[in-house]
Biotite code that builds the C-alpha atoms (Angstrom):
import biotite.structure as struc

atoms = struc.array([
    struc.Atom([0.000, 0.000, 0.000], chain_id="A", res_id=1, res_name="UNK", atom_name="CA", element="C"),
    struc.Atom([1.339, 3.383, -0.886], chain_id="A", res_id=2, res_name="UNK", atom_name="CA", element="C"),
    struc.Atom([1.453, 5.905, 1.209], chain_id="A", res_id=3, res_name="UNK", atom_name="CA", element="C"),
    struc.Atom([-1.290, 8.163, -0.702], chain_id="A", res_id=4, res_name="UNK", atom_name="CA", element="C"),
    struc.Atom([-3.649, 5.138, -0.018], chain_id="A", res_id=5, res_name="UNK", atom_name="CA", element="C"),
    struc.Atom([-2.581, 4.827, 3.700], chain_id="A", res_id=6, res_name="UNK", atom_name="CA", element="C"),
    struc.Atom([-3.336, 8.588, 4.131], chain_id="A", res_id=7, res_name="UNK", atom_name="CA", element="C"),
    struc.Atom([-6.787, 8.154, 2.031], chain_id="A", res_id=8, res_name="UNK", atom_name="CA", element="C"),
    struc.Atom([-7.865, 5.208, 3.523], chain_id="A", res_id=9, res_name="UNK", atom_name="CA", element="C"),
    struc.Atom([-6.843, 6.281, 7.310], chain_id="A", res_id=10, res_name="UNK", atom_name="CA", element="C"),
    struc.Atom([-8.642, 9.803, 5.876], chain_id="A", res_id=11, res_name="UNK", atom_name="CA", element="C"),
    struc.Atom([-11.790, 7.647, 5.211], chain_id="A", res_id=12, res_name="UNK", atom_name="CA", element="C"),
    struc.Atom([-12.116, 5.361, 8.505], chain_id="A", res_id=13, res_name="UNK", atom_name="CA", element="C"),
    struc.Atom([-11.262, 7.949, 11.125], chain_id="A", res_id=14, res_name="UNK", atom_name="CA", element="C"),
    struc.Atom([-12.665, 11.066, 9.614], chain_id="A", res_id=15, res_name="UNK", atom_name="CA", element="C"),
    struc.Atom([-15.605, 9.783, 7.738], chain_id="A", res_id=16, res_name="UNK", atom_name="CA", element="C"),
    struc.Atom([-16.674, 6.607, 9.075], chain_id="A", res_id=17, res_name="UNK", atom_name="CA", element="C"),
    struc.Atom([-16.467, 4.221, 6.424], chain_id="A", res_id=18, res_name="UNK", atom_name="CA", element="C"),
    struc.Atom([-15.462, 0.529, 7.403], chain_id="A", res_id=19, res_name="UNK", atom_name="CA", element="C"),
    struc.Atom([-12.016, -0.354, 6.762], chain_id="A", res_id=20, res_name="UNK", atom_name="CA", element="C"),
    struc.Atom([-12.900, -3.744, 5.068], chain_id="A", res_id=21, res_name="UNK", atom_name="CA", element="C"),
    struc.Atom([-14.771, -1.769, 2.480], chain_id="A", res_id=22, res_name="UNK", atom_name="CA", element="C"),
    struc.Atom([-11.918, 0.600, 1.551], chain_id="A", res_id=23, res_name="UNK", atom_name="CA", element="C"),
    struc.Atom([-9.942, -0.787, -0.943], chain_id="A", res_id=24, res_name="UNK", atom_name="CA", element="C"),
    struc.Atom([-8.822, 0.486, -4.418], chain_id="A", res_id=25, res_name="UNK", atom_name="CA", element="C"),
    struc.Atom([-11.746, -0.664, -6.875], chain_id="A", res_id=26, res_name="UNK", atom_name="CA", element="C"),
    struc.Atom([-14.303, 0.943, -4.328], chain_id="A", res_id=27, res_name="UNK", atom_name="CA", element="C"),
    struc.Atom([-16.394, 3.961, -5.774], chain_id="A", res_id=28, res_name="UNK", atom_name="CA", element="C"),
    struc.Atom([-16.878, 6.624, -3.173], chain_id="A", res_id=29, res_name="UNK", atom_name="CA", element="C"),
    struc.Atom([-21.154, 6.284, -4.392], chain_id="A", res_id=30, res_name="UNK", atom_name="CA", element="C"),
    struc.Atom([-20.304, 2.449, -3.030], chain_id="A", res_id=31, res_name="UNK", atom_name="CA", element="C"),
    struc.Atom([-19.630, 3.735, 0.393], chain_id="A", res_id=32, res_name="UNK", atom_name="CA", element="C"),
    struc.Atom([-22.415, 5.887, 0.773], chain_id="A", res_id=33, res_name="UNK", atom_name="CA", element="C"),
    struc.Atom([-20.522, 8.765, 0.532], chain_id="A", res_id=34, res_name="UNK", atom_name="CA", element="C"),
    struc.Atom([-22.498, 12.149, -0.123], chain_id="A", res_id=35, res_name="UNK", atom_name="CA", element="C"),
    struc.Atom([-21.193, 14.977, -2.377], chain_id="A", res_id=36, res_name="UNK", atom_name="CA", element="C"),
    struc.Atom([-20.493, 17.056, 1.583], chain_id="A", res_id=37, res_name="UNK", atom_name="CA", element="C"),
    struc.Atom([-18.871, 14.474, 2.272], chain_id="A", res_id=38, res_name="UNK", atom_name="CA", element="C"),
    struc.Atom([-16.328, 14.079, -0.962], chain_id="A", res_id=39, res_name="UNK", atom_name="CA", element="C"),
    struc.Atom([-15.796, 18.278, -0.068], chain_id="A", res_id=40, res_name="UNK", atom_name="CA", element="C"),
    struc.Atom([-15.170, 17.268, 3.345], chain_id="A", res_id=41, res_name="UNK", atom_name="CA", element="C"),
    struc.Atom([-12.820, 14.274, 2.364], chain_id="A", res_id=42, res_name="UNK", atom_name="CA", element="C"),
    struc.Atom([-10.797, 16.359, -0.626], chain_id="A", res_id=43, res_name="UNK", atom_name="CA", element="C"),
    struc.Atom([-10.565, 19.467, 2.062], chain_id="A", res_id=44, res_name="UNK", atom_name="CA", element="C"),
    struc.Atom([-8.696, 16.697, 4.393], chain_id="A", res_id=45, res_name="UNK", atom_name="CA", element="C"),
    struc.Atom([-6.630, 15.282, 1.970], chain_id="A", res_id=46, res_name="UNK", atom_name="CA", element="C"),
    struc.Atom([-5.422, 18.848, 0.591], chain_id="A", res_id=47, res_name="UNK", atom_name="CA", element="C"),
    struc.Atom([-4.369, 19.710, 3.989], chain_id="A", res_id=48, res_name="UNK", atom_name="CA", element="C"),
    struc.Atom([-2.963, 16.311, 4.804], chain_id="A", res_id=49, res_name="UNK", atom_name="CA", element="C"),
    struc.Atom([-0.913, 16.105, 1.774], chain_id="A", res_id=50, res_name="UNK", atom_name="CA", element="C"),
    struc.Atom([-0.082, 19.761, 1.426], chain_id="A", res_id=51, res_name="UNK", atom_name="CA", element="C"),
    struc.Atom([-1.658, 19.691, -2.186], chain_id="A", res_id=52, res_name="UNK", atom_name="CA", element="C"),
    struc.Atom([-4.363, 21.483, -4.114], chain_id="A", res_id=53, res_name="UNK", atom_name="CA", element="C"),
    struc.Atom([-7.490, 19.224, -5.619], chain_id="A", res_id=54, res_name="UNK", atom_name="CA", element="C"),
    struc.Atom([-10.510, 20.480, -6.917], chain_id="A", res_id=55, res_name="UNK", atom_name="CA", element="C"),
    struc.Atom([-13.735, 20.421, -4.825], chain_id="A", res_id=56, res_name="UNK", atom_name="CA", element="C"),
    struc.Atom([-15.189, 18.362, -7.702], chain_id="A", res_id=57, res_name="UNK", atom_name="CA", element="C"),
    struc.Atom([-12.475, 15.736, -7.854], chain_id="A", res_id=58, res_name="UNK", atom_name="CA", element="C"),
    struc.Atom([-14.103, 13.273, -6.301], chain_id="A", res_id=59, res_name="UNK", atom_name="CA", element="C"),
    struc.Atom([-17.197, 12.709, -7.891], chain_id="A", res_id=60, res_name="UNK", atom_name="CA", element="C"),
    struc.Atom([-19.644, 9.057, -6.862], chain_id="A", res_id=61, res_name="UNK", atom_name="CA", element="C"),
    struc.Atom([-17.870, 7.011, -9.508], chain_id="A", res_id=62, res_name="UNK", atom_name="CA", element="C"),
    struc.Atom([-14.186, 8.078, -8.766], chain_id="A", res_id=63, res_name="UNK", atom_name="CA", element="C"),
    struc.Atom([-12.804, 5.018, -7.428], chain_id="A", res_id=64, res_name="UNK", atom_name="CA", element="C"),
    struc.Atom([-10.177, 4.810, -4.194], chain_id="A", res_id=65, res_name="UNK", atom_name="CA", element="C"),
    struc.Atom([-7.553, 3.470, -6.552], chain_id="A", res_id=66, res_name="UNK", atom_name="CA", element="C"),
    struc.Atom([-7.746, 6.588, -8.965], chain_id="A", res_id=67, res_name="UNK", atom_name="CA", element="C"),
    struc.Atom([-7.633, 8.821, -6.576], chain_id="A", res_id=68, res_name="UNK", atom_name="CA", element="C"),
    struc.Atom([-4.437, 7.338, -5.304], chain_id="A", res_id=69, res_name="UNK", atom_name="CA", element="C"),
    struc.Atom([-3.066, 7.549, -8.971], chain_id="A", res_id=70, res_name="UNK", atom_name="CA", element="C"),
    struc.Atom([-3.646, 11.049, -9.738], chain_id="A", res_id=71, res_name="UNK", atom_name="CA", element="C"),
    struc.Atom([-2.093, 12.019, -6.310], chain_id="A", res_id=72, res_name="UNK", atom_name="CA", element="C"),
    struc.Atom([0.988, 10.085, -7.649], chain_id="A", res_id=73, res_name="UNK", atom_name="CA", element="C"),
    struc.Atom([0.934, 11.246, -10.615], chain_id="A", res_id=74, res_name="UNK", atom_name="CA", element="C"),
    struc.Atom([1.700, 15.147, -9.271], chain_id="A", res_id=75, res_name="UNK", atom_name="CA", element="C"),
    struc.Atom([4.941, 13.763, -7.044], chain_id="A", res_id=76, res_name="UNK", atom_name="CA", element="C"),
    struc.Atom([2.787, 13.408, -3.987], chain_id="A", res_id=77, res_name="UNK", atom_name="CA", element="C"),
    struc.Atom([4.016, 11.466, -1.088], chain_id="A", res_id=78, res_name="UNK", atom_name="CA", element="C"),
    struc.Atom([2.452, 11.422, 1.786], chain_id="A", res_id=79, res_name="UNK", atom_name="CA", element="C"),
])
């Protein structure tokens, strides 16, 4: 596990209450219930955790875990 993922995932169980056994990289954020306040709330925490700048509408229902992690690799972002 990279450590974007660790940082999402961690982001996602202690933050936003979503069951670790259901975060893993093929999950859709509209698979864990997540609501659009809630994908603000979660890219909000990961631009401060990671000291980077996503877009409020980055994370849409369909986005999965796994591309999330990608695109934060993609910009040279380690967590």
């Amino acid at each position: 596990m990279s450590a974007a993922q660790e940082t999402l995932a961690g982001l996602l169980v202690t933050k936003l209450g979503v069951p670790a056994e259901k975060v893993v990289p093929t999950a859709a954020y509209k698979d864990l219930a997540l609501d659009s306040l809630a994908l603000i709330e979660l890219t909000m925490l990961l631009n401060k955790e990671l000291d980077i700048s996503l877009g409020d509408d980055l994370l849409q229902g369909g986005t999965t875990i796994g591309e999330t992690v990608e695109l934060i690799d993609s910009q040279g972002v380690r967590a």
